[in-house]
C-alpha positions in Angstrom: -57.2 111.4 23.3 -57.4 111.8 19.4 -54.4 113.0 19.2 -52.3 110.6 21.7 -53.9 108.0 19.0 -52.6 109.5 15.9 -49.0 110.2 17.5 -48.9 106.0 18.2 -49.9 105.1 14.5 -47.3 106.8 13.3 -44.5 105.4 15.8 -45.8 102.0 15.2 -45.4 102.9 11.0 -42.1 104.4 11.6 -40.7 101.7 13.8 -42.1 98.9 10.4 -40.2 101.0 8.3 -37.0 101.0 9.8 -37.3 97.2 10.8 -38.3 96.4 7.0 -35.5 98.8 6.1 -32.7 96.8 8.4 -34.5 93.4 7.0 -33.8 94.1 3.6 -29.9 95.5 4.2 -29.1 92.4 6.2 -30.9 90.0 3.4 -28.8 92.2 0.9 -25.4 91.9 2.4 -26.1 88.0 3.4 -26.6 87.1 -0.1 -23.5 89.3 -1.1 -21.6 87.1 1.4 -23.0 83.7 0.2 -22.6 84.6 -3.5 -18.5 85.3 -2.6 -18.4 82.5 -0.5 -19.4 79.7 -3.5 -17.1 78.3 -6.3 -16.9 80.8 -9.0 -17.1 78.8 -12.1 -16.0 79.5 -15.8 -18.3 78.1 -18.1 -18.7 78.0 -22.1 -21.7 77.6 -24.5 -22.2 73.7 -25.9 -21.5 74.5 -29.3 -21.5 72.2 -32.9 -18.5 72.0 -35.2 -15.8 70.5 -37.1 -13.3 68.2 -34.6 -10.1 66.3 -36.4 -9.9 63.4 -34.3 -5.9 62.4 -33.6 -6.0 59.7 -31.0 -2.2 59.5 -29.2 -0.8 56.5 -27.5 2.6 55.2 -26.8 4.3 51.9 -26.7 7.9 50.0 -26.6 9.6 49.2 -29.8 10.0 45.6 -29.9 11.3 42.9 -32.1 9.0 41.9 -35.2 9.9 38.1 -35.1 12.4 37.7 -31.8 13.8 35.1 -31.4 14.7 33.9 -27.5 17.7 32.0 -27.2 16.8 29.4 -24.3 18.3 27.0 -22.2 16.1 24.5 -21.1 18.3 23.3 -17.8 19.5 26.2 -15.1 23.5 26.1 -16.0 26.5 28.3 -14.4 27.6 30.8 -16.5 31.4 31.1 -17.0 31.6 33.7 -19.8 29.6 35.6 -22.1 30.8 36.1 -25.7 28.5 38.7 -27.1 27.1 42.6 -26.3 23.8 44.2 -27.3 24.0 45.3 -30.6 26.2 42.7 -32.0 26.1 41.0 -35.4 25.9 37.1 -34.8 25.9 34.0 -37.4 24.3 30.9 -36.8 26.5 28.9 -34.6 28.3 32.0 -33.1 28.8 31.2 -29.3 27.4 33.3 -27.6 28.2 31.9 -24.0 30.3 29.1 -22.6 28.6 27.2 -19.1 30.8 26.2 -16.2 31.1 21.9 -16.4 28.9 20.4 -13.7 25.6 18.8 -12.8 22.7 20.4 -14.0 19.5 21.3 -11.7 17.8 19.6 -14.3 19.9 16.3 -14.6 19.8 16.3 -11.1 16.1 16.4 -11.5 15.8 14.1 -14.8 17.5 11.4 -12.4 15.3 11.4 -9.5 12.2 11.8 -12.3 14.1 8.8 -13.8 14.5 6.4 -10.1 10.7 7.3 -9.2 9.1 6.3 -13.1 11.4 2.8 -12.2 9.5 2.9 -8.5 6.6 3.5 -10.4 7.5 0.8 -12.6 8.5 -2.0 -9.9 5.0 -1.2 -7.6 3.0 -1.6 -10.8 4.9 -5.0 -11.5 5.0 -6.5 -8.7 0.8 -5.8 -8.2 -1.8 -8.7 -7.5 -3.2 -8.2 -11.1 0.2 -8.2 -13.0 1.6 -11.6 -14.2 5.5 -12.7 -14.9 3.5 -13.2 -18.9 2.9 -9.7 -18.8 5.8 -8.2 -17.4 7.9 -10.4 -20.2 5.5 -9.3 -23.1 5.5 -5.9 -22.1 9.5 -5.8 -22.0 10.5 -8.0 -25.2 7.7 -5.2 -26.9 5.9 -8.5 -27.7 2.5 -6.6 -26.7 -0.5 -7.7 -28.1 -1.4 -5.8 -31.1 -4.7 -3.5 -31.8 -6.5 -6.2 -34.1 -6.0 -9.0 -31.7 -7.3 -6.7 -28.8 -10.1 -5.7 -30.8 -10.8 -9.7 -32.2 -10.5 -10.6 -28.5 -13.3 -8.0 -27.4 -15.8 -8.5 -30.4 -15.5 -12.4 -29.8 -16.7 -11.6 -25.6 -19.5 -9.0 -27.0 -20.7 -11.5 -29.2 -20.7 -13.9 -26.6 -23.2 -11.2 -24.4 -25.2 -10.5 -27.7 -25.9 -14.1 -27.7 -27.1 -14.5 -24.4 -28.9 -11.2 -24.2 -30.9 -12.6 -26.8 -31.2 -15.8 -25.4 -32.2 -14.8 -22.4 -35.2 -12.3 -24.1 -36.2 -15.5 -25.5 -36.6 -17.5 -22.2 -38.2 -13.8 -20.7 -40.4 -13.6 -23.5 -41.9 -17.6 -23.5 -42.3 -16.9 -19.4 -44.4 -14.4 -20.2 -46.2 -16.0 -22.5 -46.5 -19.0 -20.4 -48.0 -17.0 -17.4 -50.7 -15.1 -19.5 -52.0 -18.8 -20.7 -51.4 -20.3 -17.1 -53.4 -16.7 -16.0 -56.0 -18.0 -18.4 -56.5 -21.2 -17.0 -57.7 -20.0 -13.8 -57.3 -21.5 -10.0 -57.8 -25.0 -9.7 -55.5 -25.7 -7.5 -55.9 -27.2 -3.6 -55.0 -25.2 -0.7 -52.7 -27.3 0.7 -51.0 -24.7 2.5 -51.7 -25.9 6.1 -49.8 -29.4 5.0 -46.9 -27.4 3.6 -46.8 -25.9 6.2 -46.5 -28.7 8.8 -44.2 -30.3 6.6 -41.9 -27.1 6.5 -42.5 -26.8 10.9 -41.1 -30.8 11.1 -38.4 -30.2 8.4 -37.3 -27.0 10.2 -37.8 -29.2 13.9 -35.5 -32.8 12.4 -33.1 -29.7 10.8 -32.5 -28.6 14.1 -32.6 -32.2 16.1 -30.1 -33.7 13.1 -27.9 -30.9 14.1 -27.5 -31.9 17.2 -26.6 -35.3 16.3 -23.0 -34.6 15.1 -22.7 -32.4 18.3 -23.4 -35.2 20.6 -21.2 -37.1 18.9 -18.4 -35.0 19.0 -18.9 -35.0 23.1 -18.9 -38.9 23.4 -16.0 -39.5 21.3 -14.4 -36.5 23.4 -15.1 -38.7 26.3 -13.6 -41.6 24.8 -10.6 -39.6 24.0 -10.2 -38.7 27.7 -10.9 -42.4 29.0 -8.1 -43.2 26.3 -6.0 -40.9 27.7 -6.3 -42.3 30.9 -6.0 -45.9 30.3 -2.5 -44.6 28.0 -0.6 -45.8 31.5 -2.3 -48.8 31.7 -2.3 -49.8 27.6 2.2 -49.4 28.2 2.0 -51.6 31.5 -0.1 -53.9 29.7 2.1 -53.5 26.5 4.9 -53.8 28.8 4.0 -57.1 30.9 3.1 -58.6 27.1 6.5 -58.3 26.0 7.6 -59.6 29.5 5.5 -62.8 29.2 6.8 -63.3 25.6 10.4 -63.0 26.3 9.6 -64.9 29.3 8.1 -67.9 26.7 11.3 -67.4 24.6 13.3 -68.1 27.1 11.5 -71.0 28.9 11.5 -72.8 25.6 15.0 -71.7 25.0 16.2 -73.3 28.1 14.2 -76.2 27.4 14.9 -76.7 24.0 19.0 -76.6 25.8 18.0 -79.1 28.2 16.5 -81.5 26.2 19.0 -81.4 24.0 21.9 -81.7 26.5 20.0 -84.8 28.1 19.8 -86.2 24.4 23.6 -85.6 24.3 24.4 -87.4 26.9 21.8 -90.0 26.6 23.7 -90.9 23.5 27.2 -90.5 25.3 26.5 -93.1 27.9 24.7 -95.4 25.5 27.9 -95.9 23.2 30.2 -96.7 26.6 31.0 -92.8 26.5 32.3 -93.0 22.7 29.0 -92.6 20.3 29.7 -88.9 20.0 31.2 -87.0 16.8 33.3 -84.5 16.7 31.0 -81.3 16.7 28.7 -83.2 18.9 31.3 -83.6 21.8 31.4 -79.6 21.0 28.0 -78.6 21.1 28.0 -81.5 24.8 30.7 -79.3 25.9 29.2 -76.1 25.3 25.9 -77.0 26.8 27.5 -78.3 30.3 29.3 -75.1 30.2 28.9 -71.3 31.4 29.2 -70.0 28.7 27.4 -68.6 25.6 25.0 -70.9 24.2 25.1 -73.0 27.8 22.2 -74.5 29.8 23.2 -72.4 32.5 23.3 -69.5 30.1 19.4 -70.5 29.1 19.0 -71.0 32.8 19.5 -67.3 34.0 17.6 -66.1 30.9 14.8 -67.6 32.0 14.9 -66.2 35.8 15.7 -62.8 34.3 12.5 -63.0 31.8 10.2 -64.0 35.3 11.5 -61.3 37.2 10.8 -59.2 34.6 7.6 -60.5 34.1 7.1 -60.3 37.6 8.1 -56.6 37.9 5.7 -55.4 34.9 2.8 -57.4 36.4 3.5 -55.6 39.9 3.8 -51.9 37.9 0.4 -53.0 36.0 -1.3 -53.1 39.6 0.4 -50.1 40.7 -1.1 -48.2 37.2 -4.8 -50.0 38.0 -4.5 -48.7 41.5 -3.7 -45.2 40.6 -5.8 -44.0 37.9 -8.8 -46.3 38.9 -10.8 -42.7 40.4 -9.8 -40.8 36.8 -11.2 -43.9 35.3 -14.3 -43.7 36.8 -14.7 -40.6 36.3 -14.0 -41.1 32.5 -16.5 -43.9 32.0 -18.9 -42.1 33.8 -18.5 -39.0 31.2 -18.9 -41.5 28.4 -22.2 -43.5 29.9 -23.7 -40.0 30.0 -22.4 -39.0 26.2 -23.7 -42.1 25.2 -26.9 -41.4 26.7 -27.3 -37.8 24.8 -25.9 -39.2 21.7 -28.9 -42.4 21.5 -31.2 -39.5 22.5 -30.4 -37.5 19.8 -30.9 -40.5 17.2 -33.5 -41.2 18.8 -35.1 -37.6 18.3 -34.1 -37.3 14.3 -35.7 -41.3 14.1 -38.9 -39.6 15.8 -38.9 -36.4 13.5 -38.2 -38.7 10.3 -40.7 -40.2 11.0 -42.9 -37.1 11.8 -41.5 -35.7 8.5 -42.6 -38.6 6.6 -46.1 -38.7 7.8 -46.4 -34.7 7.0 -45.3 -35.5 4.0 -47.9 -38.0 3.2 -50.4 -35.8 4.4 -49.3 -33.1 2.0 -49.4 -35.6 -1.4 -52.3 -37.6 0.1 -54.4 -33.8 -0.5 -52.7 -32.8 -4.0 -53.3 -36.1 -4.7 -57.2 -34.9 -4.5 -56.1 -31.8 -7.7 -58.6 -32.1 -10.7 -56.4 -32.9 -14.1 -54.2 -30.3 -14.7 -52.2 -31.6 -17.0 -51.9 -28.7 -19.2 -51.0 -26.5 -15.9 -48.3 -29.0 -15.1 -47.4 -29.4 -19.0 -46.8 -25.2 -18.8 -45.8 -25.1 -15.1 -42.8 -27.6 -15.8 -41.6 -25.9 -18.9 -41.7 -22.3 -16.6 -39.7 -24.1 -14.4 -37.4 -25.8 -17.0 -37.2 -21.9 -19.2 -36.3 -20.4 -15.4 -34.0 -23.1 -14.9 -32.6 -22.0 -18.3 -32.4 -18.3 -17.8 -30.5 -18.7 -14.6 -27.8 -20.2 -16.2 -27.9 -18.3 -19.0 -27.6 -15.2 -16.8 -25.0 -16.5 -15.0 -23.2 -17.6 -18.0 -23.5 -13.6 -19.2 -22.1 -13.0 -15.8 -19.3 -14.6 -16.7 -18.5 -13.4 -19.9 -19.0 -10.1 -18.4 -16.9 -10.5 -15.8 -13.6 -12.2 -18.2 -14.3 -8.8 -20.6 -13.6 -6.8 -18.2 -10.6 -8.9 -16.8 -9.5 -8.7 -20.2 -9.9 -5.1 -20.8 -8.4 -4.5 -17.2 -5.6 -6.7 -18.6 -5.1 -4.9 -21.9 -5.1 -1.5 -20.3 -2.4 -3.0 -17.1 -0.6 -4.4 -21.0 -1.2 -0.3 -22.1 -0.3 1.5 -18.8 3.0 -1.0 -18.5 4.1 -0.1 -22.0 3.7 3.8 -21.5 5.5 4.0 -18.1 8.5 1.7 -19.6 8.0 4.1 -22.6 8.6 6.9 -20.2 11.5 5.4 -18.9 13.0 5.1 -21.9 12.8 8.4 -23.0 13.6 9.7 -19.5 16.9 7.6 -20.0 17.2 9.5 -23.2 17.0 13.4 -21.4 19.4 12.2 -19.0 22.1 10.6 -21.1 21.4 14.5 -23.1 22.0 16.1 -20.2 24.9 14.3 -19.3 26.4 14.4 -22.3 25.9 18.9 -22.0 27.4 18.8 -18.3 30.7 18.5 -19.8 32.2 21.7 -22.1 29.0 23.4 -22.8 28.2 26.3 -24.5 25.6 28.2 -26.5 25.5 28.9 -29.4 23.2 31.5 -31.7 20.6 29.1 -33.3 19.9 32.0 -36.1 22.0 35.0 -38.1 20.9 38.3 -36.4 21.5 41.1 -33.4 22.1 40.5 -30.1 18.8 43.1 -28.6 19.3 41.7 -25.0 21.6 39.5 -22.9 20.1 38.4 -19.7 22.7 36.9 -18.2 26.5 37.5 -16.9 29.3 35.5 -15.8 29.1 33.5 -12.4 25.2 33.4 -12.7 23.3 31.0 -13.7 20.7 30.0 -16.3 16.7 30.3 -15.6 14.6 28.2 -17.7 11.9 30.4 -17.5 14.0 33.4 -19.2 15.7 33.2 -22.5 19.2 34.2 -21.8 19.9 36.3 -24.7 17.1 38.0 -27.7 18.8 37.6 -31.0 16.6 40.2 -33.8 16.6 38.0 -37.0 18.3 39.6 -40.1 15.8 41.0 -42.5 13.2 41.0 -39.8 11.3 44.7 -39.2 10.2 46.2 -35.7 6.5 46.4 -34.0 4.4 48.3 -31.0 1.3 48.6 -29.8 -1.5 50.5 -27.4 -5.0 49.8 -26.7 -7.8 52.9 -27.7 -11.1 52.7 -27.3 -13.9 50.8 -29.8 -14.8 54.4 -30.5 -11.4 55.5 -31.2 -10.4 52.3 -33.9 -13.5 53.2 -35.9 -12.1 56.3 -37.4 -8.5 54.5 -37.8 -8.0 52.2 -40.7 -4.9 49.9 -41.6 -2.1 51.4 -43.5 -2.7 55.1 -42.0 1.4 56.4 -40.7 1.6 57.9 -37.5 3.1 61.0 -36.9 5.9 60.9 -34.0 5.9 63.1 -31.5 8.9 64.8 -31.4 9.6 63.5 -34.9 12.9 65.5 -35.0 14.9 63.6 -32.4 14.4 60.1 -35.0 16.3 59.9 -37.5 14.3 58.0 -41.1 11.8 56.3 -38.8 8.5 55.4 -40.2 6.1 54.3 -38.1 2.8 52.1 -40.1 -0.5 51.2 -38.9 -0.4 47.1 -39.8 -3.7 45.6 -37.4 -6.4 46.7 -35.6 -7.1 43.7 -33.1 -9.7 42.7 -29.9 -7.3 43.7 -26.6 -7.3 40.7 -24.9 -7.0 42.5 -21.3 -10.9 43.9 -22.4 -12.1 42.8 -25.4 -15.4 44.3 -25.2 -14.3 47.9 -24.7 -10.7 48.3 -26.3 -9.1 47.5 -29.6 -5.0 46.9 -29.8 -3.5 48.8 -32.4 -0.2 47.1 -33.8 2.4 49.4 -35.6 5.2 48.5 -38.1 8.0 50.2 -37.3 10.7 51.1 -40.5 14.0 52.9 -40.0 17.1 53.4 -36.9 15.3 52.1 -34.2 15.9 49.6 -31.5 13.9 47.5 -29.2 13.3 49.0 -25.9 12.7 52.6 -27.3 9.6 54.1 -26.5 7.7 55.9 -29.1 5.0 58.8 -28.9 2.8 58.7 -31.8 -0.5 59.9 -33.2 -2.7 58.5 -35.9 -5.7 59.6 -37.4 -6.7 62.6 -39.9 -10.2 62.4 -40.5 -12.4 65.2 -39.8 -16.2 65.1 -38.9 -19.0 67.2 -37.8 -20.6 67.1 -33.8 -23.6 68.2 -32.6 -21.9 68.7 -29.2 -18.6 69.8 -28.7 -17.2 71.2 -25.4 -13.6 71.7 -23.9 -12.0 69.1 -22.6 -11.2 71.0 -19.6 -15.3 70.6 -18.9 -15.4 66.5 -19.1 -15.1 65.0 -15.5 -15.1 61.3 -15.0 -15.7 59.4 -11.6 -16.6 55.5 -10.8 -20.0 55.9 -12.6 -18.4 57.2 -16.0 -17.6 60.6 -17.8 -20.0 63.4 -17.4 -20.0 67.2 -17.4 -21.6 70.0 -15.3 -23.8 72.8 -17.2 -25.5 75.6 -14.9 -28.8 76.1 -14.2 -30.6 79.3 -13.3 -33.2 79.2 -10.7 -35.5 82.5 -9.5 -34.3 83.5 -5.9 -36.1 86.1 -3.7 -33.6 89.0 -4.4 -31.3 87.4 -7.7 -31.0 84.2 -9.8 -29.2 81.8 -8.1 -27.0 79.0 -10.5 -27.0 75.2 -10.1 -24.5 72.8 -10.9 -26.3 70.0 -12.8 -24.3 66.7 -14.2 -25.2 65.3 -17.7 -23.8 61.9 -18.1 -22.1 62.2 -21.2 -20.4 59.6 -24.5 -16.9 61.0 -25.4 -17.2 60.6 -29.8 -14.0 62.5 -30.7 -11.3 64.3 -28.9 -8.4 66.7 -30.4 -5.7 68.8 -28.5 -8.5 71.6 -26.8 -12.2 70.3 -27.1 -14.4 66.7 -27.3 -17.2 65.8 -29.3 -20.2 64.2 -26.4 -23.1 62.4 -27.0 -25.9 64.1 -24.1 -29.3 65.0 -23.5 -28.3 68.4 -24.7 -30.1 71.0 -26.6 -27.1 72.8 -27.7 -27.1 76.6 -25.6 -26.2 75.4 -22.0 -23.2 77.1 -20.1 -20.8 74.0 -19.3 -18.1 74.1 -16.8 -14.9 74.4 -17.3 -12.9 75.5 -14.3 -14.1 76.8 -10.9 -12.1 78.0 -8.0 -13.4 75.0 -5.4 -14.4 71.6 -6.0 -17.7 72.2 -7.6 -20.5 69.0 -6.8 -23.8 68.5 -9.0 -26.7 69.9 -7.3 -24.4 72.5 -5.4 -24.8 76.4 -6.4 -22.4 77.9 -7.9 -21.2 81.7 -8.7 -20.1 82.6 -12.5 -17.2 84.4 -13.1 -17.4 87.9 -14.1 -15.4 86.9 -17.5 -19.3 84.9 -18.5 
């Protein structure tokens, strides 16, 4: 049994062994296979030194002082007269323009016909008068002086009354703290005022019912005058009946008696008493004839019949509107009815009124002396009074300053829109006048450095179409650096060209160091002068800057990484592993001071010995671990 025991110890020992054995071969060759399967990195010691800063940049040459030869309308080009790189005097042409109607003239004119429709709706406006208009146009307008004279006289006017009316504010206050002194002794003779106010408001509304009733009964009247219109024309008729009727009953007597009278005479002188123009007017009378009894005779008969016949259409009428007429006077007896009962209800309320009112002064009639109330109470009402119109007066004055001021600046916005039409007048009889055998010509002496334009196409205002380089006038270019950058660079320091042997005597000058616009916080524009064969449009390489300094931290520039939250670098960490040190890739934000062609000077939370990388097989990411290259 002892010895079955001791031959299973040391199975169980031998089968550890060889499981601890196989445990550490396969930990062996996993870490082998990890370590080959990580980025191998290069790295290099953080190290101090000397680094000559040259800081490189490139730009296009361009004109020191261009000047743009523009053309302010959009014109078809027939002919250009000039190539880049030709020499130009002032009033050279430099391109002739087809003859016709501008873009622009045809847009001055329609500028020009809406300022006149402009014009005309602002002329013919409720607040503009024919004075105005006239003023405005004979440039009578009223001068500066007289506007201002105008305006001082209407603020003294308000300065007055403002003060006035302070005054009458001031002495109502006054009069209510001495009337507040005074005390109550007044009746309560509200319940009278009342009842006078209750019958007021009740003969108010009676009174107003007077004109009302009125109205109806004289409607009434109307109507029964509309019916009796029939009647009134048969009665006007049968009147002028029984007049002609008269007229002729006394003509035909006044015939008679005068033919009897005739022959009265006749046969009293044996048939011989009668003159000449008596036998006449005899023989007339006895006659048919005009002027004849008989004549008179049938008159009369005609004017009785007539008579007769209006009388007969006067019953007829009677007989035929007699039910509208009773209907008509009925309408009126009961108008006449509301109308008396209406006076008689503003009599009764007068009445009422009065005797309210008697009650009312019959009780202040029982007020102790207040004389001096009254005395203060009168001249409240007199000062309030006052300050009313006083206010109203200020309204007023107000009100015509402004009118005035609203008329000055209608005088003002007149003048400037007929100004404008003026001048618009002027641009198109300019461009009319260039529509016609144009060209253009070099304003200045110098080089043609661009033409923008060609034959058959036309003019863009917003281009010039040719860049003349001014004679005597030097070249420029410019790049943006960073703040860090333009403090080791001063003005006056020459660049060096890259590729200086392919330029021929160029010289290129550092002349300003300037805030870039595009970021002024971050970046400086460095402007160069430019000496020697060069042309606008080249593009130069340069770089400036010879001053050395000493760095704390310098590493390659192969080792400086940058992503959205800035430049950094990785170093490598070592760590303790179970069976070998294992290396971590650690980031250090990092200040780029000075760069040359192979390394950068950094501002870090360094100390100075850490291994940085600088190239590694596979993307290497902070944190990550990381295998050195055998070269470390």
């Amino acid at each position: 049994m002892n010895e079955n025991g001791k031959k299973k110890r040391e199975w169980v020992k031998t089968a550890a062994i060889v499981f601890l054995s196989v445990m550490l071969v396969l930990t062996f060759f996993s870490n082998t296979i990890m370590n080959y399967s990580l980025p191998e990195v290069a790295t290099q010691y953080v190290q101090s030194g000397t680094i000559t800063a040259k800081i490189r940049g490139s730009g296009t040459v361009e004109s020191g002082d261009p000047y743009n030869v523009e053309v302010k309308e959009s014109r078809q080009v027939s002919g250009v007269a000039v190539h880049v790189g030709d020499t130009v005097q002032k009033g050279d042409v430099l391109m002739y323009l087809e003859d016709e109607e501008s873009e622009e003239l045809k847009t001055a004119k329609e500028t020009l016909e809406n300022l006149e429709a402009e014009y005309e709706k602002a002329i013919v406006s409720a607040d503009t008068s024919k004075g105005l208009v006239n003023r405005v146009e004979s440039g009578n307008v009223t001068s500066t002086d007289s506007k201002l004279a105008q305006i001082d006289a209407y603020n003294n006017a308000i300065q007055q009354q403002e003060a006035a009316i302070k005054n009458y504010n001031n002495r109502i206050a006054e009069i209510d703290a001495e009337l507040g002194k005074l005390g109550d002794n007044t009746v309560d003779t509200t319940a009278e005022q009342q009842q006078v106010n209750a019958t007021q408001a009740e003969l108010d509304k009676v009174t107003a019912a007077v004109p009302a009733a009125k109205e109806k009964l004289e409607a009434a009247q109307r109507v029964l005058e509309s019916v009796n219109s029939a009647v009134t024309a048969a009665e006007e008729r049968k009147a002028a009946c029984e007049a002609a009727r008269t007229v002729a009953m006394e003509n035909h007597t006044a015939k008679l008696n005068r033919l009897n009278s005739l022959n009265e005479k006749k046969n009293d002188a044996g048939g011989s008493g009668l003159t000449s123009d008596e036998e006449v007017e005899l023989a007339r009378l006895e006659g048919d004839g005009e002027g004849s009894v008989t004549e008179a005779s049938a008159a009369l008969a005609d004017a009785e019949n007539a008579l007769q016949e209006a009388t007969t259409a006067l019953d007829n009428v009677n007989a035929s509107i007699a039910a509208d007429r009773e209907k008509a006077q009925k309408e009126i007896n009961d108008r006449q009815t509301e109308y008396k009962n209406a006076l008689d209800a503003q009599t009764t309320w007068e009445g009422k009124l009065a005797e309210a009112k008697r009650n009312l002064a019959n009780k202040e009639a029982t007020k102790p002396d207040n004389s001096r109330r009254d005395a203060l109470t009168n001249e409240k009402a007199d000062l309030t009074a006052a300050l009313g119109k006083t206010n109203t007066e200020k309204s007023d004055t107000e009100k015509a300053l402004t009118e005035l001021l609203a008329g000055f600046a209608k005088e003002v916005d007149l003048s400037a829109m007929l100004k404008k039409i003026q001048d618009q007048k002027k641009v198109v009889e300019d461009l009319t006048a260039k529509s016609v055998d144009a060209t253009i010509t070099a304003p200045i002496a110098g080089t043609v450095t661009a033409v923008n334009v060609t034959a058959g196409k036309k003019t863009d205002v917003s281009t010039p179409v040719a860049v003349l380089q001014p004679e005597g006038k030097g070249y420029t270019m410019s790049f943006s650096v960073t703040n860090e950058q333009a403090k080791r660079l001063s003005v006056g320091d020459v660049a060096d060209l890259v590729n200086a042997w392919r330029y021929d005597d160029l010289t290129v000058t550092l002349a300003s160091i300037k805030p870039d616009t595009t970021d002024p916080g971050q970046k400086k524009l460095l402007t160069f002068d430019i000496s020697g064969n060069v042309t606008a449009g080249q593009t130069l390489n340069v770089s400036v800057g010879q001053k050395s300094a000493n760095y704390d931290y310098i590493v390659p520039n192969s080792a400086i990484r940058e992503d959205n939250n800035g430049k950094f670098i990785l170093i490598v960490e070592s760590r303790p592993g179970p069976l070998s040190t294992r290396y971590i890739a650690t980031r250090v934000d990092v200040e780029v001071l000075a760069s040359d062609d192979t390394q950068s000077a950094v501002s870090a939370a360094l100390y100075g010995y850490e291994f940085v990388i600088t190239t590694s097989t596979k993307p290497v990411e902070a944190g990550k671990q990381v295998r050195l290259s055998d070269n470390n």
